[in-house]
C-alpha positions in Angstrom: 98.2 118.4 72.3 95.2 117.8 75.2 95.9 115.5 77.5 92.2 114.6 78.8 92.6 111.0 79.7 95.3 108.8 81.5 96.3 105.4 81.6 97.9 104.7 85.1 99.1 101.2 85.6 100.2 100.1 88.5 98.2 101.7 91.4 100.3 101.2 94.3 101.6 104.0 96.7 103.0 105.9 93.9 100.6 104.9 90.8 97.3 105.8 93.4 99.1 109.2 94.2 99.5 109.9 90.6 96.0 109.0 89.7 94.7 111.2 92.7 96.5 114.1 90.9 95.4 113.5 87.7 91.8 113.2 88.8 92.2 116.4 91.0 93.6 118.4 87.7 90.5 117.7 85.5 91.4 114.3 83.7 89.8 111.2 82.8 91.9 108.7 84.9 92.2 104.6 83.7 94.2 102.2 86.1 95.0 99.0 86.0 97.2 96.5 88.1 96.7 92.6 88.1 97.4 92.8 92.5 94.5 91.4 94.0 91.9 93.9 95.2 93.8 96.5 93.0 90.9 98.4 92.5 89.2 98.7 96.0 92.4 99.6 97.4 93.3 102.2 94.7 89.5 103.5 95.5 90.7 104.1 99.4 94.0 105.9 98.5 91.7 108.6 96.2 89.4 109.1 98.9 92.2 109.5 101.8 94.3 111.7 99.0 91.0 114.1 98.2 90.7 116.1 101.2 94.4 117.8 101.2 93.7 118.0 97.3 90.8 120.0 97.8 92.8 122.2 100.2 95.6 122.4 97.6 92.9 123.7 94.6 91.0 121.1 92.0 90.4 121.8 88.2 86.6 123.2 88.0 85.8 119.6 86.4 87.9 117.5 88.8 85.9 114.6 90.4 86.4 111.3 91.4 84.1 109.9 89.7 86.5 110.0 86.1 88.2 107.0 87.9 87.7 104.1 85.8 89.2 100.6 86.5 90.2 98.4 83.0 90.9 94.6 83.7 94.0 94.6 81.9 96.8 96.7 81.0 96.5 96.8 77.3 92.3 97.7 78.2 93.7 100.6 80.6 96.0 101.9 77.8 93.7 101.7 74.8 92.6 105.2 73.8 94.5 107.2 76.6 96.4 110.4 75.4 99.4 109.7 78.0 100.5 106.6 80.1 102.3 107.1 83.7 103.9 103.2 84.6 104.6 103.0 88.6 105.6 98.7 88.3 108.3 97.3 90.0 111.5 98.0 89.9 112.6 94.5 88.2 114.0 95.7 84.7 112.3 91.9 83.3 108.6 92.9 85.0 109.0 96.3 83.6 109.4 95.4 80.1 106.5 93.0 80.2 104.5 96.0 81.8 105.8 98.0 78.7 105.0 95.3 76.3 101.5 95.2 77.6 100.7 98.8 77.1 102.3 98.7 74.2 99.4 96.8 73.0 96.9 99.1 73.7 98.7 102.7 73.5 99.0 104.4 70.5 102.0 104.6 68.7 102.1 108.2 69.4 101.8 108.4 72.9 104.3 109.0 75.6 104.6 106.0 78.4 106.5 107.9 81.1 108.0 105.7 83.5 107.7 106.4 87.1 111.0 104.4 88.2 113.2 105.5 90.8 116.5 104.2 89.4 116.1 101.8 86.6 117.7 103.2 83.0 115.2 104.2 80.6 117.8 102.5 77.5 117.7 99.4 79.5 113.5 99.1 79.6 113.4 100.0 76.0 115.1 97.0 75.1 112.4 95.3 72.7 109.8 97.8 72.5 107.7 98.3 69.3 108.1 102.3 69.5 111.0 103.0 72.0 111.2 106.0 70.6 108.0 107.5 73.0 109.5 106.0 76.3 110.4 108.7 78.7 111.2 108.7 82.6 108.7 110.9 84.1 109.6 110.1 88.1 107.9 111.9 90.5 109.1 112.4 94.1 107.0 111.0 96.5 103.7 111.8 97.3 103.4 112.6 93.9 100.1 114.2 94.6 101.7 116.4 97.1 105.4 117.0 95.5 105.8 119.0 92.6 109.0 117.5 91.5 108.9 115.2 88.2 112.3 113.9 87.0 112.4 113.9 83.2 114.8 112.4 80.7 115.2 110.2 77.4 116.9 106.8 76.6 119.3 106.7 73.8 116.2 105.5 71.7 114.0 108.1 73.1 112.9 110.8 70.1 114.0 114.4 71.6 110.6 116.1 70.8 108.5 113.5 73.2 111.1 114.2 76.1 110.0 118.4 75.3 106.7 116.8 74.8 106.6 115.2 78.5 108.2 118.4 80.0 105.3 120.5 78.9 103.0 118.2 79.9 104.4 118.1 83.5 104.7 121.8 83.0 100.9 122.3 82.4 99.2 120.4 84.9 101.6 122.1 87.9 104.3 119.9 88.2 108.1 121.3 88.3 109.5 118.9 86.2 113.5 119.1 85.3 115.1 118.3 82.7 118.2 115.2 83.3 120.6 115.2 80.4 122.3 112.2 80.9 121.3 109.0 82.5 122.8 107.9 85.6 121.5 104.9 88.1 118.9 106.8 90.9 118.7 110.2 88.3 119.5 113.2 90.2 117.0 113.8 93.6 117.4 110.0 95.4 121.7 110.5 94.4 121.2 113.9 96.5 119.1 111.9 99.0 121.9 109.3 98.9 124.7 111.2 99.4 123.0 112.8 102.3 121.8 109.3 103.9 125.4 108.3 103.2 126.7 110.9 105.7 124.1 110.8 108.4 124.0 106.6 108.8 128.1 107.6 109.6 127.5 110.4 111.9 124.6 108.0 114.1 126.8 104.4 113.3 129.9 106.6 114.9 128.4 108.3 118.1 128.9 111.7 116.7 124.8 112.4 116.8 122.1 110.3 117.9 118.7 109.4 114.8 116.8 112.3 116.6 119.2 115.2 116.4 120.8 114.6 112.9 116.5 114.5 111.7 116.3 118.3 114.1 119.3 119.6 112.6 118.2 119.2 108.7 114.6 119.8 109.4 115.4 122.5 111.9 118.2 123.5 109.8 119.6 123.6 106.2 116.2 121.9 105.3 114.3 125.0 105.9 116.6 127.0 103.4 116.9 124.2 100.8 112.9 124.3 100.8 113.2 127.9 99.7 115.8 128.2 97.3 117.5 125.2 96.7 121.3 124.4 97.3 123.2 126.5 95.0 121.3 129.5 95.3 121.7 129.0 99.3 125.1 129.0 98.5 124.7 132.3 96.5 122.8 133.7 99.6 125.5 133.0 102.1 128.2 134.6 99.8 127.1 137.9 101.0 127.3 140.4 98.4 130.1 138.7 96.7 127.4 135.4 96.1 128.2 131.8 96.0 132.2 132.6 94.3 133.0 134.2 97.4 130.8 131.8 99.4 133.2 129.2 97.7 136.5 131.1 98.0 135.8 131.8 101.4 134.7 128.1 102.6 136.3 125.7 99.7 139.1 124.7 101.4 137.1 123.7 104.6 135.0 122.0 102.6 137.2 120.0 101.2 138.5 118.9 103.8 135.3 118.4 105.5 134.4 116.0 102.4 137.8 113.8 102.8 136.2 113.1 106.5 133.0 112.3 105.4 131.9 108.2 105.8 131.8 105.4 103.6 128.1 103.8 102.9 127.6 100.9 105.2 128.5 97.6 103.3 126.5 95.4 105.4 123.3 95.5 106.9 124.9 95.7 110.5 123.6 99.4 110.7 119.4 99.0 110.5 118.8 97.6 113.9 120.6 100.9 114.9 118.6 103.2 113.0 115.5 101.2 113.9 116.4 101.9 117.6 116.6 105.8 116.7 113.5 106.1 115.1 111.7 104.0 118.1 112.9 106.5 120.3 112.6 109.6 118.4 108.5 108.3 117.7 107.8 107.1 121.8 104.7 108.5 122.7 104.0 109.8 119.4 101.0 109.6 117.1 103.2 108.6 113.8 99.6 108.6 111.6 98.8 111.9 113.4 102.8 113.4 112.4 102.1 112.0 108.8 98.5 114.1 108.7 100.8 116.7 110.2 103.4 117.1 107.7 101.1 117.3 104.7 99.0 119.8 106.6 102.4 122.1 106.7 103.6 120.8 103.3 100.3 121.9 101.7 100.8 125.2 104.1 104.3 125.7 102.1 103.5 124.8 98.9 100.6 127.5 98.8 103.3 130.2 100.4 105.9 129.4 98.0 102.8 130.0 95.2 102.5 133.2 96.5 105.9 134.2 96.2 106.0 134.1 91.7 110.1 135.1 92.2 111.3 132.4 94.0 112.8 130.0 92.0 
């Protein structure tokens, strides 16, 4: 099936990334999102997002001018081939969203939901044709980040779930495929379980904000941008790969895990962070680190294209 034009409701951060994306790969892009001075700002976000798209590689009939603006949802939806949502995260607002497109979408066409953590089961609850609901959550900037999170709710029909993943798959994305739904799906729990650990390490004294940011980015980060964590593993294990990384390191590991922190409970811990950042950022351009990082990310992204056997 041809995807050629796509409903994108809700143009905030994430739903103006998304459009910027789709507009870069060649498609006919229709927004909508009731905020005032939706549209204008949406407009701004394509135009700031175009330059390190450009760099990155557009369709041969990208342009910005297939950005079209409906003045409602069901208007945005009508005639559209696939439907990214990037609302709120309220379950209540979502549905509504969903019931609005709902009135304009065909019956047959995926709504992929861009939500960070709400279940897809629970936003299907009421929907005319469930069945075509899908999570399709993109890390952010999705323009920039390849990653798109993919599952089904329980009323979710198998084939669109294969259907989304080859959509994802065709326009460039690296979407995966999550078999069971759990709250946050499967990046932002790794992300968590990482922010868990270095909010400790800071609230503790062990490392200040600055040096626990130096050693992932200086450190493991570097390798998990690579290869990912597992095959890491498999790397350090030597010739004996990631069972005799395990067998060698398990045990410490365990016990390293039985020492590691608790989340904090209360929200005694931000003014601390806050402090870290401050001084990690004093004298520091942060617009001009921003442009930075996706100048290197886009540097990456084309190296890791270059290299067709990394995973």
């Amino acid at each position: 099936m041809a995807h050629r034009t796509i409903a994108v409701i809700g143009t905030g951060t994430i739903g103006a990334s998304w459009a910027a994306f789709y507009l870069a790969r060649g498609f006919r892009v229709v927004a909508a999102d009731p905020a005032p001075s939706a549209e204008a700002r949406l407009r701004e976000l394509v135009d700031a997002f175009w330059p390190t798209l450009e760099t990155l590689g557009l369709d041969h009939d990208a342009s910005k001018d297939n950005l079209a603006f409906a003045p409602t949802i069901p208007d945005a939806s009508r005639g559209a081939d696939f439907v990214q949502e990037n609302g709120p995260e309220r379950i209540e607002v979502k549905r509504a969203i969903l019931a609005e497109i709902e009135e304009g979408a065909g019956s047959d066409v995926i709504i992929a939901t861009s939500s960070s953590g709400l279940l897809v089961t629970e936003a299907q609850q009421g929907m005319q044709h469930p069945e075509r609901l899908v999570l399709g959550h993109p890390f952010n900037p999705p323009h920039l980040i390849p990653l798109v999170e993919v599952l089904g709710g329980q009323q979710s029909a198998p084939k669109n779930v294969d259907r989304a993943l080859a959509f994802y798959a065709s326009v460039g994305k690296k979407p995966i495929r999550i078999n069971r739904e759990v709250p946050g799906h499967v990046a932002n729990r790794l992300q968590d379980a990482l922010w868990r650990e270095m909010f400790h390490l800071v609230a503790t004294g062990v490392a200040s904000v600055e040096d626990v940011d130096t050693a992932v980015s200086y450190g493991p980060g570097l390798r998990w941008a690579l290869l990912g964590p597992f095959l890491t593993m498999h790397a350090g294990g030597g010739d004996g790969g990631i069972t005799h990384f395990l067998e060698h390191l398990g045990p410490a590991m365990r016990d390293w895990a039985r020492d590691l922190g608790e989340y904090p409970e209360t929200d005694d811990y931000i003014g601390t962070m806050a402090d870290g950042v401050s001084a990690e950022l004093e004298g520091r351009d942060w617009a001009e680190i921003l442009r930075e990082r996706d100048r290197l990310l886009v540097a990456l992204l084309a190296a890791k294209a270059t290299a067709p056997d990394i995973p």
